[in-house]
C-alpha positions as CSV (number, residue, x, y, z in Angstrom):
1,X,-2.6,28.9,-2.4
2,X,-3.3,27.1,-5.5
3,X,0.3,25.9,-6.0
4,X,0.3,24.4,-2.1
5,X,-2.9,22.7,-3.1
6,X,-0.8,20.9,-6.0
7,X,1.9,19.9,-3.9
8,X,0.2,18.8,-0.9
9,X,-1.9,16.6,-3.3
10,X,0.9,15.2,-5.4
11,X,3.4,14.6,-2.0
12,X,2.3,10.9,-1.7
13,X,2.8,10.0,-5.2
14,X,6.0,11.4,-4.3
15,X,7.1,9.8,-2.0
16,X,6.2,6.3,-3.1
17,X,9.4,5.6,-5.4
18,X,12.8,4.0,-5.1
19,X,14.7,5.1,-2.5
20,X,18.2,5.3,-4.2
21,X,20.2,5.3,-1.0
22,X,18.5,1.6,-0.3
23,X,17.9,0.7,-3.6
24,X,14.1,-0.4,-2.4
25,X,10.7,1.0,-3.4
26,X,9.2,2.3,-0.2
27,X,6.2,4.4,0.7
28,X,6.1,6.8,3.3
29,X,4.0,9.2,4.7
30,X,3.3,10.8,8.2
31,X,-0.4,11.5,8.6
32,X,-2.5,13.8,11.0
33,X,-5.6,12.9,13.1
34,X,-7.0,15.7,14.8
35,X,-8.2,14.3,18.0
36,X,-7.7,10.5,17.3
37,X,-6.1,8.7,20.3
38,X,-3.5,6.1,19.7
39,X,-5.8,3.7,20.8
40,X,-8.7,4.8,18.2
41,X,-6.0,4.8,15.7
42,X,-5.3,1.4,16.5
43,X,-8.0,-0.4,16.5
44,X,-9.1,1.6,13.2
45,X,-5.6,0.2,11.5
46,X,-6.6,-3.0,12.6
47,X,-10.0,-3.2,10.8
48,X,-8.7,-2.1,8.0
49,X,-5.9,-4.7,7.9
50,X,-8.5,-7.3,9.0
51,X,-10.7,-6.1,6.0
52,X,-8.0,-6.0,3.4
53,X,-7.0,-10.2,4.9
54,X,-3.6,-8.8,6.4
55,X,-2.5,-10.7,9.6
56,X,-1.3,-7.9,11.5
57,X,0.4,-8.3,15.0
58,X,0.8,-5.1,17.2
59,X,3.1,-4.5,19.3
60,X,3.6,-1.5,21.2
61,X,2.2,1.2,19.5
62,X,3.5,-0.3,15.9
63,X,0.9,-2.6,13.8
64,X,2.4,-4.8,11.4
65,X,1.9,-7.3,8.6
66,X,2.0,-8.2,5.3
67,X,-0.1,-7.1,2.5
68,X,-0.4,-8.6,-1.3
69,X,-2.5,-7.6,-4.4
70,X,-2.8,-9.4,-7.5
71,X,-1.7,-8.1,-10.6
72,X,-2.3,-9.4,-14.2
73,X,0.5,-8.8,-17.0
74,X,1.1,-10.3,-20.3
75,X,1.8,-13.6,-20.5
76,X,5.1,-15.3,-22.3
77,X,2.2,-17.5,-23.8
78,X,-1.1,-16.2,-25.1
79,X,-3.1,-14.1,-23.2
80,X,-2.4,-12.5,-19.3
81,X,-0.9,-14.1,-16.5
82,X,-2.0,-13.4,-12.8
83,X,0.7,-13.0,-10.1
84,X,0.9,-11.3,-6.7
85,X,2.7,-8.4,-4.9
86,X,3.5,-8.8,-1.3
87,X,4.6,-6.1,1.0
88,X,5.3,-5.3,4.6
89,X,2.9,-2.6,5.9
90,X,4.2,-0.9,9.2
91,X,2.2,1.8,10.7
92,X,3.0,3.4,14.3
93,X,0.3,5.3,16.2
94,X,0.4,8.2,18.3
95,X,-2.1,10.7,19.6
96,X,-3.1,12.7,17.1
97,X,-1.3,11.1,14.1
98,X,0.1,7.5,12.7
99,X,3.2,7.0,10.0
100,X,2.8,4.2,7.6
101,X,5.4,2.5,5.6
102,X,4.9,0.5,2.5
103,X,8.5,-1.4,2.1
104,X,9.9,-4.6,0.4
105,X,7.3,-5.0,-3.0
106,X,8.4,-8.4,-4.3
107,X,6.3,-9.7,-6.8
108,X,5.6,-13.9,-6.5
109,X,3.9,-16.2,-9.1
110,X,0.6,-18.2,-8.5
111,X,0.5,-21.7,-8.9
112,X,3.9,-22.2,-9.1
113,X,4.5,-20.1,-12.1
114,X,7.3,-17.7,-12.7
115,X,8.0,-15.2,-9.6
116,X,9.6,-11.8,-10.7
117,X,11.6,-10.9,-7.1
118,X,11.7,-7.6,-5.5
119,X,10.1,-4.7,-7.5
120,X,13.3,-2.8,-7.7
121,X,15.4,-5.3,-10.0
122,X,15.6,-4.0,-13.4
123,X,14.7,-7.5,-15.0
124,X,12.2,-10.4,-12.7
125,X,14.3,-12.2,-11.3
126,X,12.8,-15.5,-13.2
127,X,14.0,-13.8,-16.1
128,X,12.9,-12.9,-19.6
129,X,11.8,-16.1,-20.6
130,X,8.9,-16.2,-18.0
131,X,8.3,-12.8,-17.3
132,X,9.2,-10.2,-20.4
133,X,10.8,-6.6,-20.0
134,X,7.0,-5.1,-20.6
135,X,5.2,-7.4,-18.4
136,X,7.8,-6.6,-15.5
137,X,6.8,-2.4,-16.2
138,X,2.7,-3.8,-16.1
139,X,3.7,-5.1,-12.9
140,X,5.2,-2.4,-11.1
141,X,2.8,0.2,-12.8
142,X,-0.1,-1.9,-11.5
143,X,1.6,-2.1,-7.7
144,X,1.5,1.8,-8.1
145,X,-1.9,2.5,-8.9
146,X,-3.0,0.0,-6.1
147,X,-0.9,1.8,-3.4
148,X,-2.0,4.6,-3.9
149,X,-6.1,3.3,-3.6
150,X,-5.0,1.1,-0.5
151,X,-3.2,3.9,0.7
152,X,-6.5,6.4,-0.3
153,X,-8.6,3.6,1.5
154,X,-6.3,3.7,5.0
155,X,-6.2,7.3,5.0
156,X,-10.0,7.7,4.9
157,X,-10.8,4.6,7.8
158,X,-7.8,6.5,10.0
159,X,-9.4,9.5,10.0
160,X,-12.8,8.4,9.5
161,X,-14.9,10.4,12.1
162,X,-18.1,8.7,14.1
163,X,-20.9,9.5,11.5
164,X,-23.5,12.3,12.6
165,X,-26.6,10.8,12.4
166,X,-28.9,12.8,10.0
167,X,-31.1,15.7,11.4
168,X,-34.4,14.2,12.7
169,X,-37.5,16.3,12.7
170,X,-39.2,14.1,15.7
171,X,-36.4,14.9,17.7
């Protein structure tokens, strides 16, 4: 029992890695809401997309967008640089349970500073000059540690229950 514990908890680090058939870092997971309608499911992705600033469009039973988190890396220069990762977040709802895929991590300068590209070319696409070998890792280590919190973070609005109001003793 122990050992299915392990696995079932590790799964979604799992699956979010480069997809060698593709060649693209994608996330994926399937996810169970024990009586969740596809319309509760809905409009629970769509507050968390409105909370997390994603402009999501639905259509059908399929919510889409695109996400971004900043990431800070060493700079060419002195000191850090700052520098987003955008992504397309899909998730499609259905009674009972909603699939979400995390696809096409690119990673884009601010202010007109260096972009790096997609997350799964070896070198930023800038190149070495702007962004080094080791700041290019920082980056796509940082985009995994905040997939899996934004991905902690959907799971827990998805299948977040109406809250039982606390026993009252005037009641």
């Amino acid at each position: 029992m122990k050992y299915i514990f392990a696995i079932a908890a590790f799964l979604p680090l799992l699956l979010f890695a480069q997809n060698e058939s593709q060649g693209k870092y994608v996330y994926s997971e399937v996810v169970e809401v024990k009586n969740s309608t596809a319309k509760i499911l809905t409009t629970r992705a769509m507050d968390f997309l409105t909370f997390k600033k994603v402009e999501a469009k639905t259509v059908g039973n399929i919510i889409s967008g695109i996400g971004t988190f900043n990431v800070t890396y060493p700079s060419v220069k002195k000191g850090f640089d700052v520098g987003h990762v955008k992504f397309n977040i899909k998730i499609m709802v259905k009674d009972g349970k909603y699939k979400l895929d995390l696809t096409n991590f690119r990673h884009e300068g601010i202010h007109g500073k260096s972009s790096g590209g997609p997350l799964e070319l070896e070198k930023a696409e800038c190149g070495e000059a702007q962004i080094m070998a080791t700041a290019w890792e920082k980056i796509k280590e940082q985009t995994q540690e905040q997939i899996k919190t934004y991905v902690k973070e959907l799971k827990t609005k998805m299948g977040n229950p109406v809250k039982v109001a606390a026993p009252s003793s005037d009641f």
